[in-house]
Backbone of each chain as ProteinMPNN parsed JSONL, in Angstrom:
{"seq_chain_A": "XXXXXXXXXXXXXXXXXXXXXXXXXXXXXXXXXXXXXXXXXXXXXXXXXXXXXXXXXXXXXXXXXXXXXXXXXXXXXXXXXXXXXXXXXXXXX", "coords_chain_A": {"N_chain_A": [[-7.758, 18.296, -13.187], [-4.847, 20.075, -12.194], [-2.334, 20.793, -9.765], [-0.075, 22.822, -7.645], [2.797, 23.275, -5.643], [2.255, 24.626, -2.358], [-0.887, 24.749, -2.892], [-4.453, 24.768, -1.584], [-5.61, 21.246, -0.242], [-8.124, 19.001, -1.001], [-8.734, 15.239, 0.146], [-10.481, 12.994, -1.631], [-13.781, 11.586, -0.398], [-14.423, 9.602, -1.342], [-15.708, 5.842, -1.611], [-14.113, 2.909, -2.403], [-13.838, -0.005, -3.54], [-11.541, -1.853, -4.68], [-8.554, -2.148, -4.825], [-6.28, 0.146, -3.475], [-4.248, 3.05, -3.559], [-4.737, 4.709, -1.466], [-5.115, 6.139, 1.979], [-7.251, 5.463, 4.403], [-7.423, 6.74, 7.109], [-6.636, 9.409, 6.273], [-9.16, 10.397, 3.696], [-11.231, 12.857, 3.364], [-10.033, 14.645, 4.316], [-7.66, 17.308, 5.028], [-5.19, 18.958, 3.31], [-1.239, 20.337, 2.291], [-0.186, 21.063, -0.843], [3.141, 19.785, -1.113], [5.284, 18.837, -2.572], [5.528, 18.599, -6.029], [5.06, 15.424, -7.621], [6.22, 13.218, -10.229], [4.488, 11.426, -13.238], [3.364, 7.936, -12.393], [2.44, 4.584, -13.311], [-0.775, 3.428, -13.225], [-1.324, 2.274, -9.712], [-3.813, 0.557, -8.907], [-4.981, -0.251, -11.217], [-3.304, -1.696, -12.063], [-3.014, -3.7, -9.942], [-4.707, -5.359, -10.713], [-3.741, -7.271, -13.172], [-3.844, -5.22, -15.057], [-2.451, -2.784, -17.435], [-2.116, -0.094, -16.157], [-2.397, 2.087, -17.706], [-3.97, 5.384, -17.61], [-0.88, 7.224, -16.855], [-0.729, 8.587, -14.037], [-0.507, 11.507, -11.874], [1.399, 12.332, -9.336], [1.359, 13.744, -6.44], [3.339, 14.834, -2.813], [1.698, 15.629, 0.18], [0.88, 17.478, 2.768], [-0.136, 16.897, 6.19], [-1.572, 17.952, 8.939], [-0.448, 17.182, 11.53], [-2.496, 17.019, 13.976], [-4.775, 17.552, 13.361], [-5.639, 15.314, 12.12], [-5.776, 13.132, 13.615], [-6.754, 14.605, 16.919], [-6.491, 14.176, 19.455], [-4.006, 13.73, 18.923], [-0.369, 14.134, 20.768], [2.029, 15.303, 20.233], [3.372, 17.495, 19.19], [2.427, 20.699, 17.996], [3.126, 21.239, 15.951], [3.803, 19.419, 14.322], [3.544, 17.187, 11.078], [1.883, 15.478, 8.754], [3.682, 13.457, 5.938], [2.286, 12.537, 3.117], [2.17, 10.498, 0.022], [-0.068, 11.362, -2.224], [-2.347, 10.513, -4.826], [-2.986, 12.479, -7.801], [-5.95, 11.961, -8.8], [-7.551, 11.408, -6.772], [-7.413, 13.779, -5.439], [-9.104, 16.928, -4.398], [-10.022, 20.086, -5.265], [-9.311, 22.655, -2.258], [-10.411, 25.356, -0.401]], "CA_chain_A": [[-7.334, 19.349, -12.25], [-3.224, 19.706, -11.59], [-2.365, 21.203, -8.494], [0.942, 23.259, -7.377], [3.205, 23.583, -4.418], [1.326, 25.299, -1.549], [-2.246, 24.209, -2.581], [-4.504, 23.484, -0.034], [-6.242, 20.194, -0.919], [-8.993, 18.042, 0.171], [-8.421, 13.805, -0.34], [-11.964, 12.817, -2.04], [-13.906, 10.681, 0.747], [-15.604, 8.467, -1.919], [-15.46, 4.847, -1.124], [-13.29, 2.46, -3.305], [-13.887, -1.343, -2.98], [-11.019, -2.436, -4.974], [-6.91, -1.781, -3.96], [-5.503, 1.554, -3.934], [-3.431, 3.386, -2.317], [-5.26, 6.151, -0.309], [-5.63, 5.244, 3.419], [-8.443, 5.418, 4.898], [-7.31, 7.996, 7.479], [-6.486, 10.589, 4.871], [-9.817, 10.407, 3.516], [-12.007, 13.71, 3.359], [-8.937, 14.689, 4.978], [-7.324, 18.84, 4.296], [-3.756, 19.239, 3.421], [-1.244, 21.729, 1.622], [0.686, 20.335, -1.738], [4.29, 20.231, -0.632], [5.789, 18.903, -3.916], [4.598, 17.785, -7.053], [6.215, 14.455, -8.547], [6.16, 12.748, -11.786], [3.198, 10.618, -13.298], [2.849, 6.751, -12.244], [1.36, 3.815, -13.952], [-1.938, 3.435, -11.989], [-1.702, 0.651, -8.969], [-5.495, 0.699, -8.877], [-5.696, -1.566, -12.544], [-2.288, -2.89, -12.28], [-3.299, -4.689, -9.228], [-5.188, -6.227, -11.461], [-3.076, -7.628, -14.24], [-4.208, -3.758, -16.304], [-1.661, -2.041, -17.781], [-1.996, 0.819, -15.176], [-2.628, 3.675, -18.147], [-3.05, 6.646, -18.35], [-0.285, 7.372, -15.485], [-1.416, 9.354, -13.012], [0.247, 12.14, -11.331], [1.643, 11.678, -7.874], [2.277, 14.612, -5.103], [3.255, 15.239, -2.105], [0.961, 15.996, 0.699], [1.789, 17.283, 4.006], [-1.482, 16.989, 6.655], [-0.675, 18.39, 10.551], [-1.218, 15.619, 12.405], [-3.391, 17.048, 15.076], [-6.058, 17.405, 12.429], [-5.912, 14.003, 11.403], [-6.111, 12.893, 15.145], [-6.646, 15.058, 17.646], [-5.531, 13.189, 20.217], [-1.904, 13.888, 19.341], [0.161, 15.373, 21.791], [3.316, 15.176, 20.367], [3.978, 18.549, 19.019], [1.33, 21.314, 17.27], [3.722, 21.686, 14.114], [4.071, 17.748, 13.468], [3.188, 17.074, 10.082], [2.378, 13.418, 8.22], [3.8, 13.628, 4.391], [2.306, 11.429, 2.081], [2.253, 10.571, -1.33], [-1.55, 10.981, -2.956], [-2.412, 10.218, -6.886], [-4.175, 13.616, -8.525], [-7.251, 11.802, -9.025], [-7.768, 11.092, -5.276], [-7.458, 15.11, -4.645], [-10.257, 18.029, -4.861], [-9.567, 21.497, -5.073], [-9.872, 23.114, -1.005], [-9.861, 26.662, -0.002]], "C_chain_A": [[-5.924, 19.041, -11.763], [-3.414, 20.91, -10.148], [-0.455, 21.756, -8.579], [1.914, 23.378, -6.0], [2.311, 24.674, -3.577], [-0.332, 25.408, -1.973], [-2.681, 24.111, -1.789], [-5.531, 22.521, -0.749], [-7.448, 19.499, 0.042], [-8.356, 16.237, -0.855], [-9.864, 13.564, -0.407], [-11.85, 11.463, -0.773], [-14.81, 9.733, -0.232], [-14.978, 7.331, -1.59], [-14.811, 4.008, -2.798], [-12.757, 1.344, -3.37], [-12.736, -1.85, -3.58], [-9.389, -1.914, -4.487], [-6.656, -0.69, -4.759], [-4.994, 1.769, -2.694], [-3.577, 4.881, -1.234], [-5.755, 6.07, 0.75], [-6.661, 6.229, 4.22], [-8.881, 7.007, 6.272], [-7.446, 9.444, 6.737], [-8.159, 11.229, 4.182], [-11.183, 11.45, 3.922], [-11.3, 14.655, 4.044], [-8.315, 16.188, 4.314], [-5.866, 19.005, 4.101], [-2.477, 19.972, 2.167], [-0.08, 20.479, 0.765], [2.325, 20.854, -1.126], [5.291, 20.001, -2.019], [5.16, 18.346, -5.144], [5.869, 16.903, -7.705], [6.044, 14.341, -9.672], [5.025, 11.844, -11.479], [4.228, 8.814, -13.097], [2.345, 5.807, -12.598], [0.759, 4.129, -12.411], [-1.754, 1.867, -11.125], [-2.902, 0.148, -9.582], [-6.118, -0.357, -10.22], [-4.425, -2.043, -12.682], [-2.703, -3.611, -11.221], [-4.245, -5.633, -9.405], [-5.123, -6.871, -13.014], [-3.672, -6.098, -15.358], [-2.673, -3.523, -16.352], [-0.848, -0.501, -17.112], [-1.989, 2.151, -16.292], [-3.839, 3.804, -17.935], [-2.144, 6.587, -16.927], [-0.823, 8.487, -15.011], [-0.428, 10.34, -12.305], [0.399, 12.429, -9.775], [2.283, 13.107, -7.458], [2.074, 14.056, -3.4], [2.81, 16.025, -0.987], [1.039, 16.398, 2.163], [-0.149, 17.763, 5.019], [-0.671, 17.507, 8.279], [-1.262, 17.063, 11.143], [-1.953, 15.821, 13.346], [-4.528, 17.127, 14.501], [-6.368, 16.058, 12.018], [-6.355, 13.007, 12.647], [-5.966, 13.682, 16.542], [-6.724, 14.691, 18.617], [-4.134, 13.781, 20.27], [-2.03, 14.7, 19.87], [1.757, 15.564, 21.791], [3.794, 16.227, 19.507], [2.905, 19.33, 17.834], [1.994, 21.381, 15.877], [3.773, 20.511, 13.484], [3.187, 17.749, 12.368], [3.147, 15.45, 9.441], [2.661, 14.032, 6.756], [3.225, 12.352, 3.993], [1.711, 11.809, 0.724], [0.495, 10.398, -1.781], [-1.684, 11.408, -4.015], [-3.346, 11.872, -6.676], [-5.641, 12.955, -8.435], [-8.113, 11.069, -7.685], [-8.124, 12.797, -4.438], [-8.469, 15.993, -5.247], [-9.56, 19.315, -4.434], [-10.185, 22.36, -3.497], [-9.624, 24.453, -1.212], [-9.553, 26.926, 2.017]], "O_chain_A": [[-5.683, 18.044, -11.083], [-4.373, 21.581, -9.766], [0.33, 21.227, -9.365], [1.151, 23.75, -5.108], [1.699, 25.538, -4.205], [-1.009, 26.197, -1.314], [-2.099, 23.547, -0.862], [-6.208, 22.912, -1.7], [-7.623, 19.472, 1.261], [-7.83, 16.113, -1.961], [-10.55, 13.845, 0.575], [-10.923, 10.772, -0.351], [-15.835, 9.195, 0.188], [-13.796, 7.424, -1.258], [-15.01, 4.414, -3.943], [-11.533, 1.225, -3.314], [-12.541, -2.831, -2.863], [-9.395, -1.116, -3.55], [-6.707, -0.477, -5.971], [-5.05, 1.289, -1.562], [-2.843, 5.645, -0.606], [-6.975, 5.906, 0.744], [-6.674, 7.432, 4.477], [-9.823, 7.791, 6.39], [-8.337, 10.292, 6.788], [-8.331, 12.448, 4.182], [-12.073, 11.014, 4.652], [-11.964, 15.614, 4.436], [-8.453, 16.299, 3.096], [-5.334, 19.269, 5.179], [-2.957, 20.108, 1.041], [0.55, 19.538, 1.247], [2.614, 22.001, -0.787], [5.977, 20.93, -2.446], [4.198, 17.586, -5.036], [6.987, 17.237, -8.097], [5.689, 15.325, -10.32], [4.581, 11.486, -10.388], [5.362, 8.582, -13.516], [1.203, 5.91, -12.152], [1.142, 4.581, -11.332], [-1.936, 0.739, -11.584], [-2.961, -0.556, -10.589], [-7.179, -0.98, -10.282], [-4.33, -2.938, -13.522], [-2.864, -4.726, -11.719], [-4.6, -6.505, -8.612], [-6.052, -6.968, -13.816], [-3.824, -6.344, -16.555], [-1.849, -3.946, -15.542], [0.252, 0.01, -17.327], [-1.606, 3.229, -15.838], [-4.709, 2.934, -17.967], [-2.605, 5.981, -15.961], [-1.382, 9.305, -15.742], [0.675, 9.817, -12.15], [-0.585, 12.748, -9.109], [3.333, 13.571, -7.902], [1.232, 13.321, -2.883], [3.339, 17.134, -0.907], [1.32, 15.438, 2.88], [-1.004, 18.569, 4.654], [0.519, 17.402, 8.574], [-2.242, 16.32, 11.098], [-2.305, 14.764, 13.869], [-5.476, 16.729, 15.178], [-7.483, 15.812, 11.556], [-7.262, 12.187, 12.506], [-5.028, 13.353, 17.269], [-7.775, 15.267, 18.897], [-3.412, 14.156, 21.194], [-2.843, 15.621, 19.93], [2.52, 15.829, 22.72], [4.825, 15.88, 18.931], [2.568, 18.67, 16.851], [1.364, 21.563, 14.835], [3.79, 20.436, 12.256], [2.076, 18.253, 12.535], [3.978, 14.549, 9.557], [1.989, 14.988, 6.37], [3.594, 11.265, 4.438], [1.094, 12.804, 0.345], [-0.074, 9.317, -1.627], [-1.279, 12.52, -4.354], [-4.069, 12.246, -5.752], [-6.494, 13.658, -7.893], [-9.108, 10.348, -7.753], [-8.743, 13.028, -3.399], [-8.734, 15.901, -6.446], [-8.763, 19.501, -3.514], [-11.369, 22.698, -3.488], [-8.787, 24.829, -2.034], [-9.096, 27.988, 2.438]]}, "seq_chain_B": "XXXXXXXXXXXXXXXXXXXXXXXXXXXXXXXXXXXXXXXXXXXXXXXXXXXXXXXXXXXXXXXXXXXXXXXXXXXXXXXXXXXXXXXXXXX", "coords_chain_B": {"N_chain_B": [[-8.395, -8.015, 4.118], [-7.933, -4.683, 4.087], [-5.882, -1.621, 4.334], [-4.6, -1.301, 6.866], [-3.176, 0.4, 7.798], [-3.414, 3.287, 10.206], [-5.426, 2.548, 12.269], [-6.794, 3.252, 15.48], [-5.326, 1.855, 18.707], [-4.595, -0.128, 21.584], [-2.213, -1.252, 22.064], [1.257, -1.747, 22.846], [4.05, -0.447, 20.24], [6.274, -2.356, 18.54], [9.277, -1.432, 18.284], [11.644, -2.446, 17.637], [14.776, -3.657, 16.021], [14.795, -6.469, 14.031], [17.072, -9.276, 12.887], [16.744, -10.523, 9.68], [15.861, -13.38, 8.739], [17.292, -16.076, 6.658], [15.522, -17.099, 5.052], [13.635, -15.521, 4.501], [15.333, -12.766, 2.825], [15.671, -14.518, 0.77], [12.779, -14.077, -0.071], [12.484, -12.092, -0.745], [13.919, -11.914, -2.967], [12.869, -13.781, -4.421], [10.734, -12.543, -5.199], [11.219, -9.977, -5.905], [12.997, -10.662, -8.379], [10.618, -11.759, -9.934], [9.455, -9.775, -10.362], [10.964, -8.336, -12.118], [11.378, -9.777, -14.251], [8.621, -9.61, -15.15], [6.452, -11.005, -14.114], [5.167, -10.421, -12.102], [3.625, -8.004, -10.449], [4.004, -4.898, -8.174], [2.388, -3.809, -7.262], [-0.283, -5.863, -7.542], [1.329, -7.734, -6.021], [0.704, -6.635, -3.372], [-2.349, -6.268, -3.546], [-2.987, -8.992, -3.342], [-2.094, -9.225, -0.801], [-3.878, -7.946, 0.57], [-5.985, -9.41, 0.137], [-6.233, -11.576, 2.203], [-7.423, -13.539, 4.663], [-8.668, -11.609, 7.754], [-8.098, -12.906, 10.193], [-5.626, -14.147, 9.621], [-3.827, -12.369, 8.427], [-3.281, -10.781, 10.293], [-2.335, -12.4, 12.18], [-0.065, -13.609, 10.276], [3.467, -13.086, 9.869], [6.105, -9.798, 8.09], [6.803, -11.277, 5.817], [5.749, -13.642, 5.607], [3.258, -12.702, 4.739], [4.043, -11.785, 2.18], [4.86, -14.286, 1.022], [2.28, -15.673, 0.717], [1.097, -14.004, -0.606], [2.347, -14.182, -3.079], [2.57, -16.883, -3.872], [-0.212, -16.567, -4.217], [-0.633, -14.758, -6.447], [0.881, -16.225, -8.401], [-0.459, -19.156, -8.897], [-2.339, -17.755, -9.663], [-2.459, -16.903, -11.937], [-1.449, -19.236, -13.217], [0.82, -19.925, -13.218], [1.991, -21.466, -11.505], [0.62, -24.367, -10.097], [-2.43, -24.405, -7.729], [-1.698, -25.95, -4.993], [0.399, -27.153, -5.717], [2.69, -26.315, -4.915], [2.636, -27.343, -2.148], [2.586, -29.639, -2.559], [5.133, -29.989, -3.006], [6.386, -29.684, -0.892], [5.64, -31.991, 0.747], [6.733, -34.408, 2.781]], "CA_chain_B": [[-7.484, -7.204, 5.215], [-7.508, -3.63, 3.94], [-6.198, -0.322, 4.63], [-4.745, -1.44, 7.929], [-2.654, 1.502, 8.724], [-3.669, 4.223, 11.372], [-6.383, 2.256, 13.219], [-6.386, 3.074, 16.741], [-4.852, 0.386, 19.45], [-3.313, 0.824, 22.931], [-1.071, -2.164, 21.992], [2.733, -0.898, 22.433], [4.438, -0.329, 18.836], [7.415, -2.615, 18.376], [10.211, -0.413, 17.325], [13.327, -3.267, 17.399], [15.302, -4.28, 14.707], [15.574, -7.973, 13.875], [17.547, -9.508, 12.047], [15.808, -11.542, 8.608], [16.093, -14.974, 8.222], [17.554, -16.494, 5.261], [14.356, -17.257, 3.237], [12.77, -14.07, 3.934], [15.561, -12.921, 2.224], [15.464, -15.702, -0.576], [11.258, -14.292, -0.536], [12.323, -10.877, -1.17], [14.828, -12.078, -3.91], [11.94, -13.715, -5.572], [9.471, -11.479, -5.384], [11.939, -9.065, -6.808], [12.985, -11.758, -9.864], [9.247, -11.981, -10.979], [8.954, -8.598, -10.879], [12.239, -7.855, -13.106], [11.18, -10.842, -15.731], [7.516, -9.268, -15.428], [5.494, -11.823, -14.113], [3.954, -10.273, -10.911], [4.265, -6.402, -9.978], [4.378, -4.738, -6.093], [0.37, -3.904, -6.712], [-0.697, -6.974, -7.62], [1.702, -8.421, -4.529], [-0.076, -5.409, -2.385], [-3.599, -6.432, -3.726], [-3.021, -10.668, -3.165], [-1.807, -9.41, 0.314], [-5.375, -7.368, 0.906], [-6.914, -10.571, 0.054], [-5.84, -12.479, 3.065], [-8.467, -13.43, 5.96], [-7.743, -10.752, 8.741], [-7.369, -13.093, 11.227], [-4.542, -14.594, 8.755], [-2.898, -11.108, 7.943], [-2.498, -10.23, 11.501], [-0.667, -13.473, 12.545], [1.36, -13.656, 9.397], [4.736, -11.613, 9.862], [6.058, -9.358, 7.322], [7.56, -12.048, 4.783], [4.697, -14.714, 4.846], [2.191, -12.051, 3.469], [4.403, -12.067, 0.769], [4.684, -15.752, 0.336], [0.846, -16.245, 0.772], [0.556, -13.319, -1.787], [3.318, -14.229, -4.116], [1.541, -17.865, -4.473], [-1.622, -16.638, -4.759], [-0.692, -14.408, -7.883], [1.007, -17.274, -9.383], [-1.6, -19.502, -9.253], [-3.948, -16.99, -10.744], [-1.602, -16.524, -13.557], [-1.477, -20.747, -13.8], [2.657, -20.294, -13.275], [2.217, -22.872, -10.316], [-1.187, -25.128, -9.741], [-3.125, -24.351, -6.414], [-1.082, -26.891, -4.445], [2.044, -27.573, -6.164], [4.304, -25.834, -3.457], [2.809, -27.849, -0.499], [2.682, -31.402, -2.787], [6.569, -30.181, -3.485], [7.231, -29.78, 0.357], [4.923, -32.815, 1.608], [7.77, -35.743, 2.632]], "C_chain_B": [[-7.268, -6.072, 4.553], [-7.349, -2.724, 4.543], [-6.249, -0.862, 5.969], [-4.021, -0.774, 8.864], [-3.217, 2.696, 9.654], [-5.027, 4.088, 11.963], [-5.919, 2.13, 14.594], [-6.22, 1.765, 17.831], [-4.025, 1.321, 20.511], [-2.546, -0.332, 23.604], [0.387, -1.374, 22.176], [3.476, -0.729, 21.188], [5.946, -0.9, 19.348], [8.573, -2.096, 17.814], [11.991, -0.791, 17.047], [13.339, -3.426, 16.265], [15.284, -5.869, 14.972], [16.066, -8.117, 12.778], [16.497, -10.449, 11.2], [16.423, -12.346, 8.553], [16.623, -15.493, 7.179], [16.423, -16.601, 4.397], [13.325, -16.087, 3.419], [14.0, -13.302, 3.199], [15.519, -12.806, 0.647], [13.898, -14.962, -1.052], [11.39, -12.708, -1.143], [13.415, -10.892, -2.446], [14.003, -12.624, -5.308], [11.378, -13.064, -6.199], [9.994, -9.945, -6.587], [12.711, -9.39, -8.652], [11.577, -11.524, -10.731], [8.797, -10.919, -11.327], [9.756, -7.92, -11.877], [11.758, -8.452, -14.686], [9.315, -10.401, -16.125], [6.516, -10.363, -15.071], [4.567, -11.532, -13.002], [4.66, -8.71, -11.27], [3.851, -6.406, -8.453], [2.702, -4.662, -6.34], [-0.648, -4.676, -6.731], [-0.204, -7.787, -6.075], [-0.015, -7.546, -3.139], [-1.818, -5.816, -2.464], [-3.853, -8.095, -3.41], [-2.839, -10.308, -1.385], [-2.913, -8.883, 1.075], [-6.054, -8.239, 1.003], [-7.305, -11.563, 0.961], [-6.8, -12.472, 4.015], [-7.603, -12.611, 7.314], [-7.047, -11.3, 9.936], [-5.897, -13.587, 11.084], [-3.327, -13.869, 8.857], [-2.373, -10.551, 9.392], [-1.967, -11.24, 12.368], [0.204, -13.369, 11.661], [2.447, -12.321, 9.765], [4.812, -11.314, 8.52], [6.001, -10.171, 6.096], [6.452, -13.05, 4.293], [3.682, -14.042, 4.45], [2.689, -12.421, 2.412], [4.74, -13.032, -0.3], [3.421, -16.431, 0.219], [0.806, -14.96, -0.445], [1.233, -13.591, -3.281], [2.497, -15.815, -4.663], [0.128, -17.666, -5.059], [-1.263, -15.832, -6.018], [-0.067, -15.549, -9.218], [0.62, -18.346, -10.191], [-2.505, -19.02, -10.076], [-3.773, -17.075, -11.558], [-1.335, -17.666, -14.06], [0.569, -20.469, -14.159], [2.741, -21.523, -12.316], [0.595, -23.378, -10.401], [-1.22, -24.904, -8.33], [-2.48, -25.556, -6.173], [0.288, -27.432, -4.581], [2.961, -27.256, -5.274], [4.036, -26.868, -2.657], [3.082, -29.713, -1.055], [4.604, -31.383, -2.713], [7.214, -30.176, -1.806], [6.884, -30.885, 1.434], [6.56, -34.064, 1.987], [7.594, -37.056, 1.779]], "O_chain_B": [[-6.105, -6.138, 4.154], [-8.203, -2.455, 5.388], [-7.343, -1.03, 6.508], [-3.973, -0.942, 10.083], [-4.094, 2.785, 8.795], [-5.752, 5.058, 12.187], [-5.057, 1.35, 14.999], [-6.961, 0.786, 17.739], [-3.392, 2.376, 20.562], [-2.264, -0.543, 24.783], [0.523, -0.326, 21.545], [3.427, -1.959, 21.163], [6.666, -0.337, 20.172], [8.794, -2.446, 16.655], [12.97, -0.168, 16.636], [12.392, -3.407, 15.479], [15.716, -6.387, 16.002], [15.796, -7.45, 11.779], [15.58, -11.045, 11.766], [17.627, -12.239, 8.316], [15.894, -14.986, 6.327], [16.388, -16.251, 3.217], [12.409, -15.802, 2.649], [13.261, -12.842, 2.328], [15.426, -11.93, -0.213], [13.604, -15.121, -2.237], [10.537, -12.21, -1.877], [13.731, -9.788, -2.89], [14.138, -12.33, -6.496], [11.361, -12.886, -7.417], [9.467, -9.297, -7.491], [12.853, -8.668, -9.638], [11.508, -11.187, -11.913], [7.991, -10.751, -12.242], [9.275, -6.96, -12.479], [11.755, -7.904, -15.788], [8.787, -10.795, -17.164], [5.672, -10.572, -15.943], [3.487, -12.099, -12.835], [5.63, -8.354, -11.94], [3.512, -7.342, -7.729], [1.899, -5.346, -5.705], [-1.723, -4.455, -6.172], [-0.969, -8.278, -5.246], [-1.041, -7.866, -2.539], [-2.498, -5.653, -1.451], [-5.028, -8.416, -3.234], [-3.423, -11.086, -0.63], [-3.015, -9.28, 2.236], [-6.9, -8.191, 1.896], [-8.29, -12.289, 0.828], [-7.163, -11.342, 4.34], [-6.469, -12.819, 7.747], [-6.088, -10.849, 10.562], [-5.073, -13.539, 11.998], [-2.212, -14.277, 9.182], [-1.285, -10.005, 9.574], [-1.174, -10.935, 13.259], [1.336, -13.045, 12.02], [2.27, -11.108, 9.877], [4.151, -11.921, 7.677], [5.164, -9.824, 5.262], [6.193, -13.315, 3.119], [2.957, -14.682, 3.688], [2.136, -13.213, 1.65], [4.874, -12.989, -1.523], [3.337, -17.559, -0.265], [0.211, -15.413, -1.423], [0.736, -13.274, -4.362], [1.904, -15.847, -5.741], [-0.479, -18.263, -5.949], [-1.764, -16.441, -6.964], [-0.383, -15.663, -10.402], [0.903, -18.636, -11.353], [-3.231, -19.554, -10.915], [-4.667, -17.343, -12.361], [-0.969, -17.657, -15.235], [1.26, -20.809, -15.119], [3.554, -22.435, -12.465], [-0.374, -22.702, -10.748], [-0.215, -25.14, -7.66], [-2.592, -26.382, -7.079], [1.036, -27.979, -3.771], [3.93, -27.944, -4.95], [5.024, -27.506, -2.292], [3.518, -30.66, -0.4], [5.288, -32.376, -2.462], [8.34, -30.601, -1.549], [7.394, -30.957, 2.552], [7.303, -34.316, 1.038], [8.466, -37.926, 1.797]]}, "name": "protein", "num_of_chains": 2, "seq": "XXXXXXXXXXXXXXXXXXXXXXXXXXXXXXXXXXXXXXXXXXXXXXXXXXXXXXXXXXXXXXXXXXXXXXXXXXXXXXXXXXXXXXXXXXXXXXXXXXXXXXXXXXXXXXXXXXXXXXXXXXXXXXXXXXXXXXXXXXXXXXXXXXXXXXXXXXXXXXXXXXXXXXXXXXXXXXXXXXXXXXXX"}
């Protein structure tokens, strides 16, 4: 599943005992594709002497931050960007 | 120690600059060597630095993660023997 600018996305909440890079916050987490990058070897088996294929394709994710903690009070439009692999994201409506 | 960004705390967030030391540095000169000649990469660093006991990871500052992670991948990889740094710095 690729994904396009203005997507809206979910970040899969499955659990994932070994190192990656999808934080924990983020996680089951709703947010709209802002750009799409280029593919990546994979951390996820290079952090373990792997080779890191197939590369993986890396966007841009922009979440509001009052959704992610509502709590904040530091402005309703604030946004967090971050970078999450394709195979971390599910298709949202 | 994973995945230790956006856990809540109503510690104050340090937001100075300091200046780096000479051998942090020298640790980011390595770290960046072994990764040029191929002998470690950043996710391997990133995954040796996960490894660390938490109470470890949250005394160590930025630089000695990366010298407690940069040994420990070297070791793994039998480039240094478990001990060789500290027999090389004992007097």
């Amino acid at each position: 599943m690729s994904f396009a600018p203005g997507d809206t996305v979910r970040v899969s909440g499955r659990r994932h005992e070994g190192h990656h890079r999808t934080p924990a916050y983020l996680k089951g987490q709703t947010g709209t594709v802002e750009r799409v990058h280029e593919r990546f070897l994979d951390p996820e088996t290079r952090a373990y002497g792997g080779d890191g294929t197939p590369a993986r394709r890396l966007y841009l994710i922009a979440f509001e931050l009052d959704e992610l903690w509502p709590t904040y009070d530091g402005g309703a439009d604030d946004r967090l960007l971050v970078d999450v692999f394709e195979h971390w994201l599910e298709e949202a409506r | 120690m994973h995945d230790r960004g956006g856990w809540p705390t109503d510690e104050p967030i340090d937001r100075s600059e300091h200046q780096l030391a000479d051998w942090e540095m020298l640790m980011d000169a390595i770290v960046g060597a072994l990764g040029q000649r191929g002998v470690m990469n950043v996710d391997e660093l990133r995954r040796a630095i996960e490894s660390m006991e938490p109470a470890a990871y949250e005394s160590a500052t930025y630089y000695e993660r990366w010298l407690y992670a940069a040994e420990t991948i070297l070791a793994e990889k039998g480039v240094v023997a478990p001990g060789e740094l500290d027999a090389r710095l004992a007097p």
